[in-house]
Each structure stands twice: as C-alpha cells, then as structure tokens.
C-alpha positions as CSV (number, residue, x, y, z in Angstrom):
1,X,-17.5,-5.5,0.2
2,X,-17.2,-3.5,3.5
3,X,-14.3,-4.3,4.9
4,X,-15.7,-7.9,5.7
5,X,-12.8,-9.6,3.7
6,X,-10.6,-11.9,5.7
7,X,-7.3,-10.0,4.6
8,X,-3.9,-10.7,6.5
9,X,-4.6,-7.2,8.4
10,X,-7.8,-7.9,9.6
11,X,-6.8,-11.6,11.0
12,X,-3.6,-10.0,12.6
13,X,-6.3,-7.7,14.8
14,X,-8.0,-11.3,15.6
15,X,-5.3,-13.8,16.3
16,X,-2.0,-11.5,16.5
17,X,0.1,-14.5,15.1
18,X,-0.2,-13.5,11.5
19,X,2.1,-11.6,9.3
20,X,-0.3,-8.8,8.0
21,X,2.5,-7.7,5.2
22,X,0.8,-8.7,1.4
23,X,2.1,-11.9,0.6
24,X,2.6,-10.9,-3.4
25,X,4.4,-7.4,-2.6
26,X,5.6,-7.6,1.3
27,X,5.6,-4.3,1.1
28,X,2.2,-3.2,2.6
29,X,-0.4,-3.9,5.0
30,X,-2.7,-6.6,3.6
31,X,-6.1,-4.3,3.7
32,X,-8.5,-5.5,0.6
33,X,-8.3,-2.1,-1.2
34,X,-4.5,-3.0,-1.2
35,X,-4.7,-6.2,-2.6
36,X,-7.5,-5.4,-5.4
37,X,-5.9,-2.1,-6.5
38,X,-2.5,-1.0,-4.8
39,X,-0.1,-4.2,-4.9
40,X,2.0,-3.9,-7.7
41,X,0.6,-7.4,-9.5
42,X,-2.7,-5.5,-8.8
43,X,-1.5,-2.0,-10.7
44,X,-0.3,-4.1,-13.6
45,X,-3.3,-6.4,-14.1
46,X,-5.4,-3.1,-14.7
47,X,-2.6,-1.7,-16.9
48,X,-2.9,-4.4,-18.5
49,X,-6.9,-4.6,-19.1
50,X,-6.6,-1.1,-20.0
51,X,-9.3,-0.2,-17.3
52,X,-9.1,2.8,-14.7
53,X,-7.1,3.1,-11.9
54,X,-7.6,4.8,-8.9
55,X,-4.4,6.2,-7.6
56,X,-5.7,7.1,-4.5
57,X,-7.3,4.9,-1.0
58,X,-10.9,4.5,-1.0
59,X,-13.2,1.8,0.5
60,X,-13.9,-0.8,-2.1
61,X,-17.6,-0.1,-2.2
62,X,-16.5,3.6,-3.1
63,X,-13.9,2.9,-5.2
64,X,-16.0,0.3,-7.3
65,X,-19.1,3.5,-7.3
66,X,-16.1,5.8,-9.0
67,X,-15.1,2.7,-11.2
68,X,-18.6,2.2,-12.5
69,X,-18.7,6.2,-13.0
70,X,-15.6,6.1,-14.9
71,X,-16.6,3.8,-17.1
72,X,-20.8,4.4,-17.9
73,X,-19.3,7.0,-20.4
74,X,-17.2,4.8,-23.0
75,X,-18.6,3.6,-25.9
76,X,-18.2,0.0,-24.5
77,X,-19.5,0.0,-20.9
78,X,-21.6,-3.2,-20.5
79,X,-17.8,-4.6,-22.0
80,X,-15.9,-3.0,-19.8
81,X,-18.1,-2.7,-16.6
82,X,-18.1,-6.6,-17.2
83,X,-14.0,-7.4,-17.6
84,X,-14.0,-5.1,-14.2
85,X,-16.4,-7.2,-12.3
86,X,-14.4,-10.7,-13.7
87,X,-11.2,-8.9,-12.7
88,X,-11.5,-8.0,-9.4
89,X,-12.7,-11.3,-8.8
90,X,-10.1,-12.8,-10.5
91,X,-7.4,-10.9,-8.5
92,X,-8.9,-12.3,-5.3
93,X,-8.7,-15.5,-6.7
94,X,-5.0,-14.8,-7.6
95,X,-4.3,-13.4,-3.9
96,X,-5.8,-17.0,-2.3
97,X,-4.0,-19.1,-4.9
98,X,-0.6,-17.5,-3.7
99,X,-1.9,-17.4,0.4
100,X,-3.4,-21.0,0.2
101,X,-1.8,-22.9,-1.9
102,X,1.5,-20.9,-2.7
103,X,1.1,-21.2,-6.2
104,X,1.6,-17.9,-8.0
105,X,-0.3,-16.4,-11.2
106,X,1.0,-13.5,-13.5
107,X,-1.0,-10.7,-13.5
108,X,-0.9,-11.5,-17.8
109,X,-2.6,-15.1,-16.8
110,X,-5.1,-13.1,-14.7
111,X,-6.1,-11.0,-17.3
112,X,-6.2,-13.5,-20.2
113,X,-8.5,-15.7,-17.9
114,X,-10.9,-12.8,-17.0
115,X,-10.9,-11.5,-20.5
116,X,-11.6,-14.7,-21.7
117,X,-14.6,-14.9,-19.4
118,X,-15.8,-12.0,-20.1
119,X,-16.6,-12.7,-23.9
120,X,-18.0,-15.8,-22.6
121,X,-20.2,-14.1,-20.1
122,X,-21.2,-11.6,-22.6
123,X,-21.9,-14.0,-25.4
124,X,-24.1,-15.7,-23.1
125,X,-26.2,-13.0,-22.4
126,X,-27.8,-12.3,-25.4
C-alpha cells in the first residue's frame, strides 16, 4: 500500500467530478490512511478489536511497520498480528460495500467477521 488505492481523493485529482469527502463520515478527505484508521467507524472497529491505534497521520506502509512493532511484544502476536491483517482488510471491504453498493456494515459486524476469520485462519495453519 503506497498510496496506490483508488480513494475518493485520489480520483477527484483524476476526473474532478467526484466528491472526495469519506462516504461513511463526510467529514474528511477520502485518503486511504483516513479510511483504514481515522473515520470514526474505523476508530471504533479497532476499539472494538482491542488492537492499537495510531492517533496520529502516517503512510499506511509506516503505520502498518509501527502496528506490527506494537504488537511483536504481547504474549499473543501471531493472534493479534493476524485479526490486524483480516481487519484492515475487512474495513476496505466495509468502505466498497458502502461506495459500491450503498449497503452499510457496523463496525461490530466488521469485527465479528474478521475475528471470526481469524481463528479460522489460524486453526488452519497448524
């Protein structure tokens, strides 16, 4: 992930015609560190998964280094590292659901689903 996401702010630099404002929030400039991290559905998903939140902007690639940092200490890590991974992509998932199709998921829905693959993942590993 280098900024190569096709978020509403980087199609409104293409094509001009397109509301850049995040379509869960409309509060912010859709930018992918926004939508993974800052929107408030985002915030409440990783409340909710009990995993670490970065309070300040980073490039995803460095914010998922200090994620993985943050996490390599607990007891749990492989766990945790894992529900991370299924997360983020799970919020993605959330974000197109809602820009595609204009059906909506709760950000309890998004975590139930990823924690639920996560054990599967994990069970299917050994």
């Amino acid at each position: 992930m280098h900024e190569g996401l096709a978020v509403k702010g980087k199609l409104q630099i293409r094509m001009h015609t397109v509301n850049p404002m995040c379509v869960r929030c409309e509060s912010a400039t859709k930018i992918t560190i926004h939508c993974l991290l800052h929107c408030h559905e985002s915030k409440t998903a990783w409340t909710l998964a009990d995993l670490p939140l970065m309070t300040h902007h980073l490039e995803p690639w460095r914010w998922w280094l200090w994620l993985l940092e943050q996490l390599n200490g607990v007891g749990n890590a492989k766990t945790q590292i894992t529900l991370a991974a299924i997360l983020t992509w799970q919020i993605w998932k959330m974000r197109n659901l809602k820009v595609f199709e204009g059906k909506a998921l709760s950000p309890h829905e998004v975590v139930s689903i990823s924690r639920s693959m996560a054990t599967e993942f994990l069970s299917s590993s050994h």
